[in-house]
DRENMAR-545160 format. One line per 4 residues: number of its first residue (from 0); their letters; for each residue z, y, x of N, C-alpha, C. Coordinates in steps of 0.1 Angstrom, whole numbers, padded with zeros to 4 digits, always signed. Example, Ala and Ser with C-alpha at 12.3 -4.5 7.8 and 13.67 -1.06 7.14 Angstrom:
2
0> as> +0078 -0057 +0132 +0078 -0045 +0123 +0078 -0033 +0132 ~ +0071 -0022 +0128 +0071 -0011 +0137 +0079 +0000 +0129 $
***
This chain:
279
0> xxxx> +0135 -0032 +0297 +0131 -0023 +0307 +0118 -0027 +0313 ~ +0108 -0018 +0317 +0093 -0023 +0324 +0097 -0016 +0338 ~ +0091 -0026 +0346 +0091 -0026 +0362 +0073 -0025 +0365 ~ +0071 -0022 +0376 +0060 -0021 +0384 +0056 -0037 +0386 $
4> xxxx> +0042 -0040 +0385 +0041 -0055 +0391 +0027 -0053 +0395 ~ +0016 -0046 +0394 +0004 -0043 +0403 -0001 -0028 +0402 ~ -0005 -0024 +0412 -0012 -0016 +0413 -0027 -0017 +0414 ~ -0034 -0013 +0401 -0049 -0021 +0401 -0056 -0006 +0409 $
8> xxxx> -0060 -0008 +0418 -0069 +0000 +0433 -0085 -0007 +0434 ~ -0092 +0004 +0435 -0105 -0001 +0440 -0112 -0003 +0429 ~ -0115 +0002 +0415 -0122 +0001 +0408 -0127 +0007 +0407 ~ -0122 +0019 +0397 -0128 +0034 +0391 -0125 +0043 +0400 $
12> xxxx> -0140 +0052 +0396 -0143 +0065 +0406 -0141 +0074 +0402 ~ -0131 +0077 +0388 -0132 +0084 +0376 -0121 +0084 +0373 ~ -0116 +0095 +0361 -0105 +0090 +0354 -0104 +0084 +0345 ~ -0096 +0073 +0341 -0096 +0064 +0331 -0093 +0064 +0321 $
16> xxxx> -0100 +0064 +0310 -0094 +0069 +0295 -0093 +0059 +0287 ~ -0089 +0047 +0291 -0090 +0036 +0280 -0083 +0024 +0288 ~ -0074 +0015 +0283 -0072 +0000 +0284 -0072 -0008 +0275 ~ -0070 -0013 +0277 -0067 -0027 +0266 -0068 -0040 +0269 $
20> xxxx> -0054 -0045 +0267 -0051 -0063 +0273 -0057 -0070 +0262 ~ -0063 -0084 +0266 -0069 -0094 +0257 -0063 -0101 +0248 ~ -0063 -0108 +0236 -0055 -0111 +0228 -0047 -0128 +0231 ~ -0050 -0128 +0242 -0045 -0137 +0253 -0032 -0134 +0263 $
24> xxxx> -0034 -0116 +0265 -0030 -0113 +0278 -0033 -0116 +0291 ~ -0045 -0122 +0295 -0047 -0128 +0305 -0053 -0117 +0312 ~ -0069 -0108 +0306 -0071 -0097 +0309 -0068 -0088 +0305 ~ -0075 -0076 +0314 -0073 -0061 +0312 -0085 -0051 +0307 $
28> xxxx> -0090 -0051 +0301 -0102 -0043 +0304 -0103 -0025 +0307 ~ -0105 -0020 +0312 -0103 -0005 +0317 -0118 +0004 +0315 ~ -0119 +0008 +0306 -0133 +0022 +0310 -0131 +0036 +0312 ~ -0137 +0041 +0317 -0133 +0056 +0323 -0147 +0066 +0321 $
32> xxxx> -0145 +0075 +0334 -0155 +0089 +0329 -0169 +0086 +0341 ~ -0165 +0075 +0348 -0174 +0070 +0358 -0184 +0060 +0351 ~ -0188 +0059 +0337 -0194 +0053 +0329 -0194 +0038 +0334 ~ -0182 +0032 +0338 -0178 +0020 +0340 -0164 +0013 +0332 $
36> xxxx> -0173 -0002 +0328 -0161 -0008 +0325 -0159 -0024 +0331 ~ -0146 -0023 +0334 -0141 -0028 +0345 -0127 -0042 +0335 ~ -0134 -0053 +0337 -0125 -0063 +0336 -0112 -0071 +0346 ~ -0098 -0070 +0346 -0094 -0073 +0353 -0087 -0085 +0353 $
40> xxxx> -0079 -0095 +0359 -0071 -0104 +0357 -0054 -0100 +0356 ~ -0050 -0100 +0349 -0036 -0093 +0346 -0025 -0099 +0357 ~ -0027 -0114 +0359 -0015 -0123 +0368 -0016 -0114 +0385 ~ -0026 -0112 +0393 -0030 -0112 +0401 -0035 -0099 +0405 $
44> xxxx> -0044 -0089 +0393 -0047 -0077 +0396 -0061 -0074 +0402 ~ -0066 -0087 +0404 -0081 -0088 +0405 -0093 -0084 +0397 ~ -0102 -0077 +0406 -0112 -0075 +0398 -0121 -0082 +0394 ~ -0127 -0088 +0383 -0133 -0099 +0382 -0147 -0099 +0377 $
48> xxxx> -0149 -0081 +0365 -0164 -0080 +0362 -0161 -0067 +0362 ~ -0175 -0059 +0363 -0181 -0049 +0364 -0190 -0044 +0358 ~ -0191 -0035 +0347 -0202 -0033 +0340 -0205 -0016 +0340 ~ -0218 -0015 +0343 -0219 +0002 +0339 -0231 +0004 +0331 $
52> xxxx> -0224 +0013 +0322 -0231 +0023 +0307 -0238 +0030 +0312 ~ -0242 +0036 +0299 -0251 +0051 +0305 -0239 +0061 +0299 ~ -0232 +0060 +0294 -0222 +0071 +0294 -0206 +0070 +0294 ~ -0199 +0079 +0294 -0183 +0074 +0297 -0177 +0066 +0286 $
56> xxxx> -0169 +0062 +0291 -0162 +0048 +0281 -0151 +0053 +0278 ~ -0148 +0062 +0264 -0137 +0064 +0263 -0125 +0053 +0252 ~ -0131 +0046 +0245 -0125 +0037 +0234 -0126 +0020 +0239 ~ -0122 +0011 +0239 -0124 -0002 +0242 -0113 -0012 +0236 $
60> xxxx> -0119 -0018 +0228 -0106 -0031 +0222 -0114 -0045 +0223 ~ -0106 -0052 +0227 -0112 -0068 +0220 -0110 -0071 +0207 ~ -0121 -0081 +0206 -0120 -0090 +0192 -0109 -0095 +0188 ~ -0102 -0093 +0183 -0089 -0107 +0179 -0089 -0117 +0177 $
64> xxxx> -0104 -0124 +0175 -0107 -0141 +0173 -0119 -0141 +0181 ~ -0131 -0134 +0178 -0138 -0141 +0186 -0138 -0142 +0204 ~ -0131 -0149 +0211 -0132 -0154 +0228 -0144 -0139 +0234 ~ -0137 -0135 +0247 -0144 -0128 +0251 -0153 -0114 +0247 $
68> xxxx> -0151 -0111 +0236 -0162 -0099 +0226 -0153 -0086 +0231 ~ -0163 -0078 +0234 -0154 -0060 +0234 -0160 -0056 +0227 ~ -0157 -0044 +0218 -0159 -0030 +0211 -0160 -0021 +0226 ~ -0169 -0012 +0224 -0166 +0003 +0229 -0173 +0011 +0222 $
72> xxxx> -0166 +0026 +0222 -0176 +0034 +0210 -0166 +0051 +0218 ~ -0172 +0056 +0211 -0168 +0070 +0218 -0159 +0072 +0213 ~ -0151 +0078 +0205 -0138 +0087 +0202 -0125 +0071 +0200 ~ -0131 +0062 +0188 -0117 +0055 +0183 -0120 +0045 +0177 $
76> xxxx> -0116 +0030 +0178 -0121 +0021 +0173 -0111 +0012 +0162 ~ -0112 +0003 +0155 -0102 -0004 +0151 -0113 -0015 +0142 ~ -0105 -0030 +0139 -0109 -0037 +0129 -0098 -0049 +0128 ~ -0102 -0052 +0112 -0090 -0058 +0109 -0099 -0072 +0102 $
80> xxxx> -0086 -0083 +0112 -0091 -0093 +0109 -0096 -0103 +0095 ~ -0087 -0093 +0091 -0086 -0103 +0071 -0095 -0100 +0065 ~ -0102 -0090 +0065 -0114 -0081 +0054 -0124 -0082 +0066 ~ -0126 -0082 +0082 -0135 -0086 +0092 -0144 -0070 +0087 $
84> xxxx> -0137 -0059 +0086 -0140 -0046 +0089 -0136 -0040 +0098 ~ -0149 -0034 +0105 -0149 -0025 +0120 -0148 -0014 +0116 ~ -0143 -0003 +0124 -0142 +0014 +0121 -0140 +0020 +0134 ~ -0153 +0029 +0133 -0154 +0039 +0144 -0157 +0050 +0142 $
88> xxxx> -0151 +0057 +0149 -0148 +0076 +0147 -0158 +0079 +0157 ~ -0172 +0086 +0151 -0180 +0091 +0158 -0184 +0108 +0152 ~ -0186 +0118 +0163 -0185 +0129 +0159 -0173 +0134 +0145 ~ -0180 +0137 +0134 -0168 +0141 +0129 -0164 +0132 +0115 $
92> xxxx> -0176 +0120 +0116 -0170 +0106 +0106 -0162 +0094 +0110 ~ -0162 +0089 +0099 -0160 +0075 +0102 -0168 +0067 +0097 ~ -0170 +0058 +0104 -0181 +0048 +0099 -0177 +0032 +0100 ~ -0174 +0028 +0089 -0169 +0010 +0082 -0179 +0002 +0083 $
96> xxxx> -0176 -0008 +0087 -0187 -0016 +0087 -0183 -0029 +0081 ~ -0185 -0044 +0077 -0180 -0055 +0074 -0195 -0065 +0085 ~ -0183 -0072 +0094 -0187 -0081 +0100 -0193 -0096 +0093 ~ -0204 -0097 +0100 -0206 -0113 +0091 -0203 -0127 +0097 $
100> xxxx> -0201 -0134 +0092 -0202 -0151 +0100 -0209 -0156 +0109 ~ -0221 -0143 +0113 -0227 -0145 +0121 -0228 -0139 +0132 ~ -0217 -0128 +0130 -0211 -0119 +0137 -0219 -0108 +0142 ~ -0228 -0101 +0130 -0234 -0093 +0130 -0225 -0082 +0122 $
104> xxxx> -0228 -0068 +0124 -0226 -0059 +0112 -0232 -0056 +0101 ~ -0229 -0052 +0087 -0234 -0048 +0079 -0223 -0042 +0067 ~ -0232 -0043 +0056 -0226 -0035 +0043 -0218 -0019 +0050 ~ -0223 -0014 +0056 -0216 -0002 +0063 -0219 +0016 +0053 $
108> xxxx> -0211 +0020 +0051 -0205 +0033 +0049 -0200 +0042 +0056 ~ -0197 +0056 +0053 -0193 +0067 +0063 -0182 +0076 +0055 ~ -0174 +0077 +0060 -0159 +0087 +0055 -0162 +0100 +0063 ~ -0163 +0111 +0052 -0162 +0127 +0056 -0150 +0132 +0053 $
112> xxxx> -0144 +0140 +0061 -0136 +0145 +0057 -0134 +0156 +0049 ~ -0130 +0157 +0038 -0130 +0167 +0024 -0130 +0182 +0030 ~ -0135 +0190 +0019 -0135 +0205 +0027 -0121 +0211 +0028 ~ -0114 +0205 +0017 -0101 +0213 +0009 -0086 +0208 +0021 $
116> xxxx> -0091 +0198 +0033 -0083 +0194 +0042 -0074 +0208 +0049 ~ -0068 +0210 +0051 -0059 +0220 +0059 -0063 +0217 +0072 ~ -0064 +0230 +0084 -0068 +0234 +0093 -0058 +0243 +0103 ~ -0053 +0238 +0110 -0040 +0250 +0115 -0048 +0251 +0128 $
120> xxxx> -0051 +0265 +0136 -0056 +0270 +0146 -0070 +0275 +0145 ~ -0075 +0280 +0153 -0090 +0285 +0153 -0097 +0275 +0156 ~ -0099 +0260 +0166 -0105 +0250 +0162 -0104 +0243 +0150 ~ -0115 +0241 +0145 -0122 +0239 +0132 -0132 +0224 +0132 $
124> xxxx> -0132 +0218 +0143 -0142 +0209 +0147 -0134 +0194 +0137 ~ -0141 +0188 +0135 -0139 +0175 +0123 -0139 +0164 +0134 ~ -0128 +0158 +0140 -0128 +0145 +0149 -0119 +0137 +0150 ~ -0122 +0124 +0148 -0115 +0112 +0148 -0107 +0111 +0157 $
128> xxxx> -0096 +0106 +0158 -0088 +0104 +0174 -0083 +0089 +0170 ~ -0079 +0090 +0162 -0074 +0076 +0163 -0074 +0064 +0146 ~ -0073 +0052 +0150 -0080 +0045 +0135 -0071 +0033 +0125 ~ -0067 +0030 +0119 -0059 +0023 +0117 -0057 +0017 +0103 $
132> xxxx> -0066 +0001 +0103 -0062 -0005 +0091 -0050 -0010 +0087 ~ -0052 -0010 +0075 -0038 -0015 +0069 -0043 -0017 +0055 ~ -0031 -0028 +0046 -0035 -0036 +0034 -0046 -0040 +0033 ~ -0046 -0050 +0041 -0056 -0058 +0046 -0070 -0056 +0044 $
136> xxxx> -0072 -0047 +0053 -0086 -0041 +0053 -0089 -0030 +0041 ~ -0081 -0031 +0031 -0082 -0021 +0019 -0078 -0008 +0021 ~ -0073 -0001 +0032 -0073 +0011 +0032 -0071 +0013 +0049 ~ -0076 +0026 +0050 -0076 +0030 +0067 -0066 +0047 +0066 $
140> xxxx> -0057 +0043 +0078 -0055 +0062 +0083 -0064 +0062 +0098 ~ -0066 +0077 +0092 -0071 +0084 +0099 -0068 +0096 +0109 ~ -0064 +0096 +0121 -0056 +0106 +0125 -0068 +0117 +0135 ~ -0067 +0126 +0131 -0078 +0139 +0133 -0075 +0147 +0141 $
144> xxxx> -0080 +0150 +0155 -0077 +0164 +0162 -0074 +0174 +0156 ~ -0077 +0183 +0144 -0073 +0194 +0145 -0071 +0193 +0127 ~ -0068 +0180 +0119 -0070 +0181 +0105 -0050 +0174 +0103 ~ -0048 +0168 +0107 -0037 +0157 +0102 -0042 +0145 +0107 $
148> xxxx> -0036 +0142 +0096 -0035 +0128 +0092 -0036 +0122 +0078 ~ -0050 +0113 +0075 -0052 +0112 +0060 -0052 +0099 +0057 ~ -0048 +0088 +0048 -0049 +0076 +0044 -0061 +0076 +0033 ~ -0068 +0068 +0037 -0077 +0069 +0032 -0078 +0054 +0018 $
152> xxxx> -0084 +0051 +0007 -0090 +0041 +0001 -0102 +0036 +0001 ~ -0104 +0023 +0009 -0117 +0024 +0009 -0127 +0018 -0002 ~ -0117 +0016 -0010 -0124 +0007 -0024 -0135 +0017 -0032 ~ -0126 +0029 -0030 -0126 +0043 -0038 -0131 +0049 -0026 $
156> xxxx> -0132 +0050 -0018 -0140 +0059 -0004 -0130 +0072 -0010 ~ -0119 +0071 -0015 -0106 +0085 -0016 -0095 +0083 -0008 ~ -0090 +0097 -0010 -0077 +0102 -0001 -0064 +0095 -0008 ~ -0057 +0091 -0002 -0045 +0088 -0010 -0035 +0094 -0005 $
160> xxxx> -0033 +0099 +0005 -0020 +0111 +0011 -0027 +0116 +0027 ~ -0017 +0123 +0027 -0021 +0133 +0040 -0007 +0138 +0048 ~ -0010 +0141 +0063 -0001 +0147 +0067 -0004 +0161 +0073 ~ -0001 +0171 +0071 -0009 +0184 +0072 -0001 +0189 +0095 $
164> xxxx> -0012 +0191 +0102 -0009 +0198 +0113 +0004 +0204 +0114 ~ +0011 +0203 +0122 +0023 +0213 +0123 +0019 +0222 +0135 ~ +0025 +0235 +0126 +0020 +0250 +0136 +0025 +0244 +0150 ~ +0034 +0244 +0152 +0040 +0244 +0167 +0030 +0238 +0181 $
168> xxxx> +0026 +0222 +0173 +0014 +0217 +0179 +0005 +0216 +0171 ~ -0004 +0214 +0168 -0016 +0220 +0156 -0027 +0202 +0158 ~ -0028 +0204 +0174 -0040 +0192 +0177 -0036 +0181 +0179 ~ -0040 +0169 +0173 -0035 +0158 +0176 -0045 +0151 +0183 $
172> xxxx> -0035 +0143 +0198 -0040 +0136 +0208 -0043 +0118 +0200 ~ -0034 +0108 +0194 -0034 +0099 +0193 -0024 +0094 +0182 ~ -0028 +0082 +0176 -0014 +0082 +0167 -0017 +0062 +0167 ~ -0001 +0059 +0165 +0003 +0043 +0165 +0008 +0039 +0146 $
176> xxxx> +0001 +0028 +0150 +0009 +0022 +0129 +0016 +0009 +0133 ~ +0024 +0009 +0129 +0038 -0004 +0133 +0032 -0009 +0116 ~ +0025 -0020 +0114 +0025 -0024 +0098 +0037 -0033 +0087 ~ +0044 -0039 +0101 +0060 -0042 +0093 +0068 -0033 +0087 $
180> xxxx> +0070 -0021 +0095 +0077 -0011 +0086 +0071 +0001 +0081 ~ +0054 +0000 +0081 +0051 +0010 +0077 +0052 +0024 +0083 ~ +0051 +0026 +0093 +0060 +0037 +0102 +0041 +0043 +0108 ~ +0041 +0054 +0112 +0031 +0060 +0123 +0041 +0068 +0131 $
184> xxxx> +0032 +0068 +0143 +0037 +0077 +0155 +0026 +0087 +0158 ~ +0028 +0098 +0159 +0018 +0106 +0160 +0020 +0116 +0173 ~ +0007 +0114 +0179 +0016 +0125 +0191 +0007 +0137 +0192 ~ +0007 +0145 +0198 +0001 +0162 +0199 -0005 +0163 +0210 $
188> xxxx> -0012 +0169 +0214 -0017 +0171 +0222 -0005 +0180 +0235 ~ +0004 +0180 +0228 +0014 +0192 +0237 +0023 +0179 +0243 ~ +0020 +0169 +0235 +0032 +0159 +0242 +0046 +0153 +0231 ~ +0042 +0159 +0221 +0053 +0153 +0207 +0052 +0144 +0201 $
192> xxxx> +0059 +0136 +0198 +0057 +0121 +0194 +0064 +0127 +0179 ~ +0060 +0123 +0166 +0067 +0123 +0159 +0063 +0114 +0146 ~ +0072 +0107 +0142 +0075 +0096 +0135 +0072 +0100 +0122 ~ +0065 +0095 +0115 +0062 +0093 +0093 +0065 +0076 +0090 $
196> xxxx> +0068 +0079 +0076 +0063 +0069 +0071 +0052 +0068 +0062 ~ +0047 +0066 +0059 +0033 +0059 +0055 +0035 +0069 +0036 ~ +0025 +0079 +0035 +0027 +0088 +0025 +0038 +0097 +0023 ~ +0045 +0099 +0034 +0054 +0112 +0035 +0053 +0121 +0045 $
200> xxxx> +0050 +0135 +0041 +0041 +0146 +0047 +0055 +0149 +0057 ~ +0065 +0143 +0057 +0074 +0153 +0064 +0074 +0144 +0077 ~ +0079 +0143 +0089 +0082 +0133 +0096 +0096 +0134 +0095 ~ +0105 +0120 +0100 +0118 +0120 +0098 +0121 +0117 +0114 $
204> xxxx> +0116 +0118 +0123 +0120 +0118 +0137 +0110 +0126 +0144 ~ +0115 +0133 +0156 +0108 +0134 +0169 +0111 +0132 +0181 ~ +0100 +0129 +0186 +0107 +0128 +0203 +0099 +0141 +0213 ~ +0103 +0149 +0220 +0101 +0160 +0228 +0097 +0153 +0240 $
208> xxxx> +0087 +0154 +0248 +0085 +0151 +0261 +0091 +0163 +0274 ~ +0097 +0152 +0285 +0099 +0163 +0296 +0093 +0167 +0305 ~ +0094 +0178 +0306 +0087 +0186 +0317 +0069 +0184 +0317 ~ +0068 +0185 +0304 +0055 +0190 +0297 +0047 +0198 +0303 $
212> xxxx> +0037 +0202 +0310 +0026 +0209 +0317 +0023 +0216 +0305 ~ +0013 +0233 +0306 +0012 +0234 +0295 -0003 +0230 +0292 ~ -0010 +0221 +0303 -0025 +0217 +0296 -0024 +0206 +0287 ~ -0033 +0204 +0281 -0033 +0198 +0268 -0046 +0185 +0266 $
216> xxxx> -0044 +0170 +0269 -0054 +0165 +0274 -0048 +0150 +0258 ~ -0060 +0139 +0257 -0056 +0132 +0248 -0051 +0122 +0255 ~ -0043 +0114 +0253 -0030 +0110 +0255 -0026 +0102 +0246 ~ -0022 +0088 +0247 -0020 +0075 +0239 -0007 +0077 +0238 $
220> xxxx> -0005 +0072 +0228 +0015 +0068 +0222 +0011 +0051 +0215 ~ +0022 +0041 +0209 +0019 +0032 +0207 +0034 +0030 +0203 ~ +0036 +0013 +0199 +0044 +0009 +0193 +0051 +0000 +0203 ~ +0063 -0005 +0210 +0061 -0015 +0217 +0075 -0023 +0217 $
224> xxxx> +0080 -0031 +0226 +0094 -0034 +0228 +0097 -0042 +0211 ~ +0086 -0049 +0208 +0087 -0061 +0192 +0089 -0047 +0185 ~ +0083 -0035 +0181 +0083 -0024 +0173 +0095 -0018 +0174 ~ +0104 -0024 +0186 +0116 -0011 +0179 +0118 +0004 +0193 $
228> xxxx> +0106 +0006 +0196 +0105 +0018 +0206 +0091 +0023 +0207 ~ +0092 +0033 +0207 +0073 +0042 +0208 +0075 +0044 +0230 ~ +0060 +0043 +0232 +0059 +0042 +0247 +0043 +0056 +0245 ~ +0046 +0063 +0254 +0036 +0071 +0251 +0038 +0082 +0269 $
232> xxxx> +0025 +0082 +0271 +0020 +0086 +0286 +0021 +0106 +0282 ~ +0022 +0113 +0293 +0021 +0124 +0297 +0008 +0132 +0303 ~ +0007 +0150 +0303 -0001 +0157 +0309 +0006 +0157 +0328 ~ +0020 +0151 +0329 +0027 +0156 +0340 +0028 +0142 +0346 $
236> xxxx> +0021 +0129 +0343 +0020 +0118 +0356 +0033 +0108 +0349 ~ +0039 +0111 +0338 +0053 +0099 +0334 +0049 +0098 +0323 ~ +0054 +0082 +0320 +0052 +0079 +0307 +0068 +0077 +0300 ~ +0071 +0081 +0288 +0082 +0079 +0284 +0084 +0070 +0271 $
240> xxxx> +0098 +0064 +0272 +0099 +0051 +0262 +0112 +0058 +0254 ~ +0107 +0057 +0241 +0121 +0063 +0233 +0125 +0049 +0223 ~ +0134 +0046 +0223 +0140 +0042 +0210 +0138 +0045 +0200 ~ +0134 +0039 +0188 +0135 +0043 +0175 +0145 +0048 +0167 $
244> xxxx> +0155 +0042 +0171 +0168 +0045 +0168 +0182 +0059 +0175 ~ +0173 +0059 +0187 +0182 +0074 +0197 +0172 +0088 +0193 ~ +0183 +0093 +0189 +0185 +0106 +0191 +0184 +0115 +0198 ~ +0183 +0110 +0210 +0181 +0124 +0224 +0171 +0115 +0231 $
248> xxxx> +0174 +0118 +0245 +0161 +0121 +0248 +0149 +0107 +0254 ~ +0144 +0101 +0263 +0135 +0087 +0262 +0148 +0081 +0270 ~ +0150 +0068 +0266 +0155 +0058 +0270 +0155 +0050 +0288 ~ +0139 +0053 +0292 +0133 +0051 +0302 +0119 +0059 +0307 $
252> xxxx> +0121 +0063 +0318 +0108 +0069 +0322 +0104 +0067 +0332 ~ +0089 +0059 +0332 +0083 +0057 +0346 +0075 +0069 +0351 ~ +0074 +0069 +0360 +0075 +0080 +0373 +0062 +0081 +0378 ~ +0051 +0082 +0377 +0044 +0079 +0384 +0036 +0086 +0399 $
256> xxxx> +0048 +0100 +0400 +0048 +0108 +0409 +0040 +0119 +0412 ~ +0036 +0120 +0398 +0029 +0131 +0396 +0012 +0132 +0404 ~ +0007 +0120 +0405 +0001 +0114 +0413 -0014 +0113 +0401 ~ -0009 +0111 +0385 -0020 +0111 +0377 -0018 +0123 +0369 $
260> xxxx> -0029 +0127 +0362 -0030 +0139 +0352 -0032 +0131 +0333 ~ -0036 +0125 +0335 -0032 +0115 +0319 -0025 +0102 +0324 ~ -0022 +0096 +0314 -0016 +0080 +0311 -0021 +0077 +0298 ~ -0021 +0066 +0300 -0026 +0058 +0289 -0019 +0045 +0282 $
264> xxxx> -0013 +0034 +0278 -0011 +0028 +0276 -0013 +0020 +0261 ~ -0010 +0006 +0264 -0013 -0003 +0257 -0008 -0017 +0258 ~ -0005 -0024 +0248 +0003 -0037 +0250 -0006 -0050 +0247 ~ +0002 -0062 +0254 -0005 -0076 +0244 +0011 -0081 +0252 $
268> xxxx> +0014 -0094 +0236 +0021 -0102 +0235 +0012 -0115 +0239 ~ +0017 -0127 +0250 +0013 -0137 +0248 +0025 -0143 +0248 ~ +0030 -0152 +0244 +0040 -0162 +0243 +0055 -0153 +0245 ~ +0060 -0153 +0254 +0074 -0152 +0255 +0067 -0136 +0267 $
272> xxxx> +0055 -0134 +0271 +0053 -0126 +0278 +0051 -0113 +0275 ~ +0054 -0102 +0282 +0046 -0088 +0276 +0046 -0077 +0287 ~ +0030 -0074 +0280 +0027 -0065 +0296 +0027 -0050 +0291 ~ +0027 -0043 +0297 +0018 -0026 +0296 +0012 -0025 +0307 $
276> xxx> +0001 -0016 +0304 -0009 -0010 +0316 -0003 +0006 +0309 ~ -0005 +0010 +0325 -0006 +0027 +0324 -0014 +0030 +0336 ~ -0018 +0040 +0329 -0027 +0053 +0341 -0027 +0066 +0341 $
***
């Protein structure tokens, strides 16, 4: 079960579209639509750095080895440590990069999405939402606003499977890869969480959000609780925690009183510890 333990006040002027805890857990880092990004101390809730862009910060991760390093980039970030390839969703590509020893980028490429992709709704726009290596840096999914979901090869710059939009919800807000079991979580822009495994167009679970608003904003889902529960924030101010294994409805729901219009969330394990941030 997750409890309340700070309330981080006094930063952002804005609403916040991004966290992400350090591969430490010690910090927090937070950017928003106030073209600020905001380092915090996780024990305490302190603000500790302050940096402002010239534009909003909607994507932000740390390095996984190198001490101290952020990514930010506009739509969706990811990179995987074993192949030391970066991937960011800008406009309607993606663009790979391979890091060097000197911790520069290079050898970089760009993934289009095919014309012959399926399109459910009258938006037509080609955009990244969310990024996700897997087989160690040899292949990426790709989860698209308004296209699916495509696994990509990057040896071959080809498609290797796809998950085609479902009419009901069409747009997708964000999607999670659990790489032990192979699993994605995919959520909608309406608030549906629904479960694949890795090359099967069907999903074999969903989870329904309550008391769903009918506006439609992007919205994180994730993997959490050692992989055996998806945690995923709302248009209506609550974030809800489902089981992987239950059948009805989330498990736990924090509340946050209708007080915010997105949530966000995100995890880090340090030792025997584990945190989430929401907003």
């Amino acid at each position: 079960m997750f409890h309340l333990v700070h309330e981080l006040t006094g930063g952002h002027t804005d609403s916040i579209n991004t966290l992400a805890f350090s591969p430490c857990g010690v910090y927090l880092a937070s950017g928003g639509d106030d073209k600020q990004l905001i380092i915090w101390r996780v024990s305490d809730g302190t603000l500790l750095y302050r940096l402002v862009l010239e534009s909003a910060v909607t994507a932000v991760m740390w390095h996984p080895t190198a001490r101290g390093v952020l990514f930010c980039q506009i739509h969706c970030i990811d990179y995987d440590g074993s192949s030391r390839r970066f991937a960011v969703g800008v406009g309607d590509m993606v663009q790979i990069a391979t890091e060097t020893t000197e911790g520069k980028l290079a050898s970089s490429f760009r993934l289009y999405l095919p014309n012959d992709i399926p399109c459910v709704g009258d938006d037509k726009r080609v955009r990244p939402r969310s990024l996700h290596f897997y087989g160690r840096g040899s292949k990426i999914i790709v989860t698209y606003l308004n296209h699916g979901v495509v696994g990509w090869d990057l040896q071959t710059r080809s498609q290797l499977w796809s998950i085609e939009p479902t009419p009901g919800c069409p747009q997708l807000s964000s999607s999670a890869f659990l790489s032990s079991r192979r699993l994605i979580a995919v959520r909608s822009m309406h608030g549906v969480v629904q479960l694949h495994r890795i090359g099967e167009r069907v999903h074999y679970r969903r989870f329904d959000p309550t008391n769903e608003p009918a506006r439609c904003h992007p919205v994180a889902v994730l993997f959490t609780l050692h992989g055996t529960a998806v945690i995923s924030g709302s248009n209506s101010g609550c974030v809800g925690i489902w089981e992987l294994t239950s059948s009805t409805g989330p498990t736990q729901v924090l509340d946050h009183r209708g007080f915010y219009l997105m949530v966000h969330c995100h995890k880090s394990f340090s030792g025997n510890a584990r945190h989430s941030g929401v907003k």
